[in-house]
PAVEX-844201 format. One record per residue: residue number from 0; x, y, z of N, C-alpha, C in turn; chain; residue in one letter. Coordinates in steps of 0.05 Angstrom, whole numbers, always signed. Example, Ala and Ser with C-alpha at 12.3 -4.5 7.8 and 13.67 -1.06 7.14 Angstrom:
+------+--------+--------+--------+--------+--------+--------+--------+--------+--------+-------+--------+
! doro !    n_x !    n_y !    n_z !   ca_x !   ca_y !   ca_z !    c_x !    c_y !    c_z ! mimar ! zadren !
+------+--------+--------+--------+--------+--------+--------+--------+--------+--------+-------+--------+
!    0 !   +264 !   -114 !   +156 !   +246 !    -90 !   +156 !   +264 !    -66 !   +156 !     A !      A !
!    1 !   +257 !    -45 !   +142 !   +273 !    -21 !   +143 !   +258 !     +1 !   +157 !     A !      S !
+------+--------+--------+--------+--------+--------+--------+--------+--------+--------+-------+--------+
//
This chain:
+------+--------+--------+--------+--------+--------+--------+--------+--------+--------+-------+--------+
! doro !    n_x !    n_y !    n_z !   ca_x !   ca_y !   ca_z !    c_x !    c_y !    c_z ! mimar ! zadren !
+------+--------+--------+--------+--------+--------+--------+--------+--------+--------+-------+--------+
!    0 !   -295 !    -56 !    -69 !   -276 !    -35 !    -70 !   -261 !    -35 !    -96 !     A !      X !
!    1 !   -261 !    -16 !   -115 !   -244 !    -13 !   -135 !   -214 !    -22 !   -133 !     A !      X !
!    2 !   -201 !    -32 !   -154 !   -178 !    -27 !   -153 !   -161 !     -3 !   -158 !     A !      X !
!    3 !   -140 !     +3 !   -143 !   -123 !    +33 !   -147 !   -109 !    +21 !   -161 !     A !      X !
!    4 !   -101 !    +33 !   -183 !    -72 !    +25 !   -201 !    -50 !    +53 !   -190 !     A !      X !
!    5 !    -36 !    +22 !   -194 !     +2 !    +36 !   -180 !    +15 !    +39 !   -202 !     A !      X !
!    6 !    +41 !    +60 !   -202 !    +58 !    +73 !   -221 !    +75 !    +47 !   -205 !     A !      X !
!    7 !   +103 !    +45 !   -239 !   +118 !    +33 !   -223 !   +135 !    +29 !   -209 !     A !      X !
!    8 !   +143 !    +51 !   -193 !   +159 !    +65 !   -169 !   +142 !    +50 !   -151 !     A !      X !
!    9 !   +112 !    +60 !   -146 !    +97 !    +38 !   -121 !    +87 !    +14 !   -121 !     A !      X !
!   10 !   +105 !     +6 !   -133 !    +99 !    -32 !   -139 !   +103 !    -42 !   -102 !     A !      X !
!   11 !   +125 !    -26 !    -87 !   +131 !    -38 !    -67 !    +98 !    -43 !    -51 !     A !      X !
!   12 !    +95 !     -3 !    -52 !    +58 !     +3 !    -38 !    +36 !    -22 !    -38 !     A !      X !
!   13 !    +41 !    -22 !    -66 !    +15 !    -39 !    -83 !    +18 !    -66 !    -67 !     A !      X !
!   14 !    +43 !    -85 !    -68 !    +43 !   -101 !    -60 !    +42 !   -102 !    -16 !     A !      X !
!   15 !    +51 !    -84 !    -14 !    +44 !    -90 !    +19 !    +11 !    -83 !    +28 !     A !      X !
!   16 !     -1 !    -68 !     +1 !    -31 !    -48 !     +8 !    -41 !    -76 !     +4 !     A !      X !
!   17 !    -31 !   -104 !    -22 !    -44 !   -123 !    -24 !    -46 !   -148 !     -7 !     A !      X !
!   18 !    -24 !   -146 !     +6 !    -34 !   -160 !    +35 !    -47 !   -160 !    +49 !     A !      X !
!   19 !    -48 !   -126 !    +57 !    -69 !   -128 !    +84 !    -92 !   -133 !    +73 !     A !      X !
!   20 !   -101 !   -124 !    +59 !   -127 !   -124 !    +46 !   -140 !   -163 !    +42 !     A !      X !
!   21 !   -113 !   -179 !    +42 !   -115 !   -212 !    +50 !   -117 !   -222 !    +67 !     A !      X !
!   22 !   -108 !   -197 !    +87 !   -103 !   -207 !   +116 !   -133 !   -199 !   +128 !     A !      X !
!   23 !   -146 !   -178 !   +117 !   -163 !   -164 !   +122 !   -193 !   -182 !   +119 !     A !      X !
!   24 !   -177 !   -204 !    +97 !   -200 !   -223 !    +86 !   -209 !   -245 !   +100 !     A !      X !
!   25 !   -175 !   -248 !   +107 !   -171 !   -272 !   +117 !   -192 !   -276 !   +159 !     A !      X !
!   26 !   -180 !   -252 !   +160 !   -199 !   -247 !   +186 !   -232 !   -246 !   +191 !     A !      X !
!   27 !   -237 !   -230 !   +165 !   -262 !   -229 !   +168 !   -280 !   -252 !   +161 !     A !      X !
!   28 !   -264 !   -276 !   +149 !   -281 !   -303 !   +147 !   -258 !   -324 !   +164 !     A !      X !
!   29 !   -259 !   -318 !   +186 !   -245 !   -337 !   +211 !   -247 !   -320 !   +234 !     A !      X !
!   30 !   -244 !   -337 !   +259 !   -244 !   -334 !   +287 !   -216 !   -319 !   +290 !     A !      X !
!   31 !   -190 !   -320 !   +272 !   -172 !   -304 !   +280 !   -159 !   -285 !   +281 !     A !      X !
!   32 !   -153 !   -271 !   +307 !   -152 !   -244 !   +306 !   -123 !   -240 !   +297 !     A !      X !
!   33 !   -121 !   -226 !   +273 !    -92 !   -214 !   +269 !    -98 !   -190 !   +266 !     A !      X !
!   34 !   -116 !   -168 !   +279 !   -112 !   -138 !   +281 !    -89 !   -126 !   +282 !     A !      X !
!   35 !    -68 !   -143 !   +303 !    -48 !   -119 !   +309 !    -24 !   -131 !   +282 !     A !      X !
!   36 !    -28 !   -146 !   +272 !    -12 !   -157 !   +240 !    -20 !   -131 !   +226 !     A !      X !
!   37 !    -39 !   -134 !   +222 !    -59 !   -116 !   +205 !    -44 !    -84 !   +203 !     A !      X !
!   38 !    -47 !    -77 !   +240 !    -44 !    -49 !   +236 !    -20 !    -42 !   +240 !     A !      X !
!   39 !     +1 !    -69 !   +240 !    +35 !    -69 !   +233 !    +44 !    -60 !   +212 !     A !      X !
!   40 !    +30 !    -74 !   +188 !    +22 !    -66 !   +158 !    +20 !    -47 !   +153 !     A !      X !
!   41 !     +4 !    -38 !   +158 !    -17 !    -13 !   +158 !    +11 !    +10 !   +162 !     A !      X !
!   42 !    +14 !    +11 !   +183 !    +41 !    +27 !   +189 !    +65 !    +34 !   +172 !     A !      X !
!   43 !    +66 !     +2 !   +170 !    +99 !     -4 !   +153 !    +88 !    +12 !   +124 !     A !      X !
!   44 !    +60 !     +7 !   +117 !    +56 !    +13 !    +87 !    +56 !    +45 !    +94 !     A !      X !
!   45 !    +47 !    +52 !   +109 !    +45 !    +86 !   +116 !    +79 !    +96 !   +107 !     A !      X !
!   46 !    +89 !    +84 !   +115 !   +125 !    +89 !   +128 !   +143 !    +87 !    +96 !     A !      X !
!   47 !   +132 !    +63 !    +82 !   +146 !    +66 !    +60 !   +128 !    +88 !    +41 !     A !      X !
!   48 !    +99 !    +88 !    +47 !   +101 !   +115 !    +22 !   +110 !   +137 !    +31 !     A !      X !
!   49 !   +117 !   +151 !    +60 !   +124 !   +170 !    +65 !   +159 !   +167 !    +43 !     A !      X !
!   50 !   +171 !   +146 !    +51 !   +199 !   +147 !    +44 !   +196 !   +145 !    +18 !     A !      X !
!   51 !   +183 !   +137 !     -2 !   +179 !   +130 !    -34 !   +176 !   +161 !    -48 !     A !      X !
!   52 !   +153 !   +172 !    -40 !   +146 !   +194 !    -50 !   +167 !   +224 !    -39 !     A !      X !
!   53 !   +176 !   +218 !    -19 !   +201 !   +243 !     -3 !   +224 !   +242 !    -25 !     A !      X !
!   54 !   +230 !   +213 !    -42 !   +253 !   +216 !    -57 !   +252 !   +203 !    -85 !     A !      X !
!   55 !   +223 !   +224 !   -100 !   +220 !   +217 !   -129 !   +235 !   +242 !   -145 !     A !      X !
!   56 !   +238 !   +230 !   -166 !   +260 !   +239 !   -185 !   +229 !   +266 !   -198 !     A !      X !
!   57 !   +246 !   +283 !   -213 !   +226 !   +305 !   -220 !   +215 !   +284 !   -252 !     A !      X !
!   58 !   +219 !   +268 !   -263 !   +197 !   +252 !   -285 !   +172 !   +231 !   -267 !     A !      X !
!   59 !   +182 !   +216 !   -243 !   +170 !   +207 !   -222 !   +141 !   +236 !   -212 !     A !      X !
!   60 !   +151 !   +250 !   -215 !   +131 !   +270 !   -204 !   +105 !   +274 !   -224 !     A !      X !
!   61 !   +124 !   +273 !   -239 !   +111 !   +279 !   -279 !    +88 !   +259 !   -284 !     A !      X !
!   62 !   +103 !   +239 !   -283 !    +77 !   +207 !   -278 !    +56 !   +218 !   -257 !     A !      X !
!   63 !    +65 !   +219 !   -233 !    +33 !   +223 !   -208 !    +21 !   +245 !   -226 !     A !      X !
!   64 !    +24 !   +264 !   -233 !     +9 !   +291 !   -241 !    -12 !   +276 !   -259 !     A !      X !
!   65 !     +6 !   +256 !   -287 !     -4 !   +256 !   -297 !    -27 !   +233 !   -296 !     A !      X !
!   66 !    -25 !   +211 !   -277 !    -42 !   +196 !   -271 !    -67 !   +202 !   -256 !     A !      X !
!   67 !    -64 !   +229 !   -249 !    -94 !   +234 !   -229 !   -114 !   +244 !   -258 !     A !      X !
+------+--------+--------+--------+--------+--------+--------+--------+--------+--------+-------+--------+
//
């Protein structure tokens, strides 16, 4: 899987997207189940980009445009 590069407003994203993706690792080479860790994560990371991106500054906006 490629890496996504984060602006740095979503340093928070980047770093909770880079957990699960450990946890994700961590499971798939062991017997233990942390699914519902996983899709705690998963959630919480859903929850802060809703709140990150609802309250960017209009140069914050300027960056995403210009990073796609």
């Amino acid at each position: 899987m490629a890496k996504k590069s984060f602006l740095d407003f979503e340093q928070p994203i980047a770093e909770l997207e880079s957990k699960i993706e450990e946890l994700r690792y961590v499971q798939s080479e062991s017997a233990v189940d942390i699914s519902q860790e996983i899709e705690q994560l998963a959630k919480k990371s859903q929850q802060l980009t809703k709140d990150i991106y609802s309250d960017l500054s209009p140069w914050q906006i300027t960056k995403i445009a210009r990073d796609l």
